[in-house]
NUKOLPA-359043 format. One record per residue: residue number from 1; residue in one letter; y, z, x of N, C-alpha, C in turn. Coordinates in steps of 0.02 Angstrom, whole numbers, plus 50000, padded with zeros to 5 digits. Each point is the difference from the previous one (the first is absolute). Example, Ala and Ser with C-alpha at 12.3 -4.5 7.8 and 13.67 -1.06 7.14 Angstrom:
! residues 2
+-----+----+---------+-------+--------+----------+-------+---------+---------+-------+--------+
:   i : aa : n.north :  n.up : n.east : ca.north : ca.up : ca.east : c.north :  c.up : c.east :
+-----+----+---------+-------+--------+----------+-------+---------+---------+-------+--------+
:   1 :  a :   49716 : 50390 :  50660 :    50059 : 50000 :   49955 :   50060 : 50000 :  50045 :
:   2 :  s :   50053 : 49964 :  49982 :    50059 : 50003 :   50042 :   50055 : 50037 :  49961 :
+-----+----+---------+-------+--------+----------+-------+---------+---------+-------+--------+
//
This chain:
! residues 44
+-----+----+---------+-------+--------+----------+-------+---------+---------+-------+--------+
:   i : aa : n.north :  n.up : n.east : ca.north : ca.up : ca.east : c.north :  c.up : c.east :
+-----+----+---------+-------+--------+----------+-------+---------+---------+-------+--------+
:   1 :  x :   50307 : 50148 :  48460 :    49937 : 49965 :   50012 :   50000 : 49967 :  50069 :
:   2 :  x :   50055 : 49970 :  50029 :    49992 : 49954 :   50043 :   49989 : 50046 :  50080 :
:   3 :  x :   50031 : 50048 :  49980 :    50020 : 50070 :   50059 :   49919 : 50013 :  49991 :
:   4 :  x :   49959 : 50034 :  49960 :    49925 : 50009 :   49998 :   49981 : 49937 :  50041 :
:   5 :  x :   50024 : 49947 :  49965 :    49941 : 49941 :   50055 :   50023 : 49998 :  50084 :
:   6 :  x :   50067 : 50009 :  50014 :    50023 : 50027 :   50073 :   49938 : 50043 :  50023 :
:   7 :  x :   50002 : 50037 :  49972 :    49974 : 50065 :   50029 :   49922 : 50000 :  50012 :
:   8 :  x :   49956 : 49965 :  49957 :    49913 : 49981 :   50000 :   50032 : 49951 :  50062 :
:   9 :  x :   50039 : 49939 :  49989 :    49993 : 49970 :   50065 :   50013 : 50029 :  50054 :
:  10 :  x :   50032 : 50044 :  50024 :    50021 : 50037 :   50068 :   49908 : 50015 :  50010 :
:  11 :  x :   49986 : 50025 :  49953 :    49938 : 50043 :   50018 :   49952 : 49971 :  50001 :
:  12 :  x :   49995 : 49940 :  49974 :    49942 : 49928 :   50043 :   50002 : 50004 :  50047 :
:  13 :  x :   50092 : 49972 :  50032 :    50013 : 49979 :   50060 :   49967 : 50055 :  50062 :
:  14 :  x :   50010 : 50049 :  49972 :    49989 : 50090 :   50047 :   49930 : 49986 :  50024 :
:  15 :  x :   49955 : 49983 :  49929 :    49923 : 50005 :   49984 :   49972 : 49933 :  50062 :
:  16 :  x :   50040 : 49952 :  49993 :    49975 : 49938 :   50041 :   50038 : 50018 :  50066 :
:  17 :  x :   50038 : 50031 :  50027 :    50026 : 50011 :   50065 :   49957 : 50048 :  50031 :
:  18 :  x :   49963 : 50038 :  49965 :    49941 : 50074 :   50034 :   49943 : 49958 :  49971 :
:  19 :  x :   49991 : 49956 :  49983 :    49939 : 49949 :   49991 :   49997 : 49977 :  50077 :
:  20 :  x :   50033 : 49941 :  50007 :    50007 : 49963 :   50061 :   50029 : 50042 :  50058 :
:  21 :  x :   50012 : 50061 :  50006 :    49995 : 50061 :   50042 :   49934 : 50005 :  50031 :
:  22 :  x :   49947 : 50009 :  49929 :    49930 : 50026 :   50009 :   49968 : 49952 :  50028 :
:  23 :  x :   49997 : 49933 :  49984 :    49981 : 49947 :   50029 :   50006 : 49988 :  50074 :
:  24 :  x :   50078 : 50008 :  50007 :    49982 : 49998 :   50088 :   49965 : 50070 :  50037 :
:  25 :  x :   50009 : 50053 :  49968 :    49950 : 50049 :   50032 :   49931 : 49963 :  49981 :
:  26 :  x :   49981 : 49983 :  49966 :    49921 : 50006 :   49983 :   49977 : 49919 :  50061 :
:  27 :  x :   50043 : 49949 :  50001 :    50005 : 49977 :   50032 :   49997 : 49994 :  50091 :
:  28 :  x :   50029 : 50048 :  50021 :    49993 : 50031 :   50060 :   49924 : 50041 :  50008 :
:  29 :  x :   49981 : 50027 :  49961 :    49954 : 50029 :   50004 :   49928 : 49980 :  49977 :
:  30 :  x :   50013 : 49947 :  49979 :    49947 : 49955 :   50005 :   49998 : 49966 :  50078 :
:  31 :  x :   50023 : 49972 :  50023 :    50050 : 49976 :   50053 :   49954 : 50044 :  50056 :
:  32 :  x :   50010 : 50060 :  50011 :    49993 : 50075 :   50023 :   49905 : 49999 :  50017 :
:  33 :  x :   49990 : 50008 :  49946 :    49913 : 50008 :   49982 :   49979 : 49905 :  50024 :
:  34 :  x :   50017 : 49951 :  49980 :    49978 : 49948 :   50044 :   49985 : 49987 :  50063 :
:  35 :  x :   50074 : 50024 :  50041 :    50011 : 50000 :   50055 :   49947 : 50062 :  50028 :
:  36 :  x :   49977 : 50041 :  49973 :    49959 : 50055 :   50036 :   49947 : 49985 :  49988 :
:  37 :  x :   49959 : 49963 :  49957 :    49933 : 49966 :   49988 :   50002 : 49971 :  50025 :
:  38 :  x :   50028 : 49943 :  50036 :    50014 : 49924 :   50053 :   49980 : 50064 :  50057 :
:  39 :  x :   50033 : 50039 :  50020 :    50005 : 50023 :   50069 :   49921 : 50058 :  50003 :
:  40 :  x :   49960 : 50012 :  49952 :    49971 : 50038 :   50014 :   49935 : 49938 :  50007 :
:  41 :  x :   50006 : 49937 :  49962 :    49932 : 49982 :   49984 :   50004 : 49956 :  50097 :
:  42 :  x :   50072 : 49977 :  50011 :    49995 : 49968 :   50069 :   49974 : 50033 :  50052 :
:  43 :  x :   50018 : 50073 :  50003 :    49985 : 50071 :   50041 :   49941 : 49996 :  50010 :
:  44 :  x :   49932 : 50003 :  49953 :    49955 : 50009 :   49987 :   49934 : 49932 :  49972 :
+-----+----+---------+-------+--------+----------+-------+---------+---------+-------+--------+
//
């Protein structure tokens, strides 16, 4: 039993490490699209 609960926890940990992976991509790329709306609306 306790080896099963090892093992769901590894795979949280996995699940929340490619979580907060995705976050800083999605992060940057929000980031990305801001910075190009700032520069198009100043442009124009």
């Amino acid at each position: 039993m306790e080896k099963e609960a090892d093992e769901v926890g590894n795979i949280i940990y996995g699940q929340r490490d490619k979580i907060s992976g995705i976050d800083k991509i999605l992060a940057a790329e929000a980031d990305k699209i801001k910075r190009f709306k700032e520069s198009k609306s100043n442009s124009g």
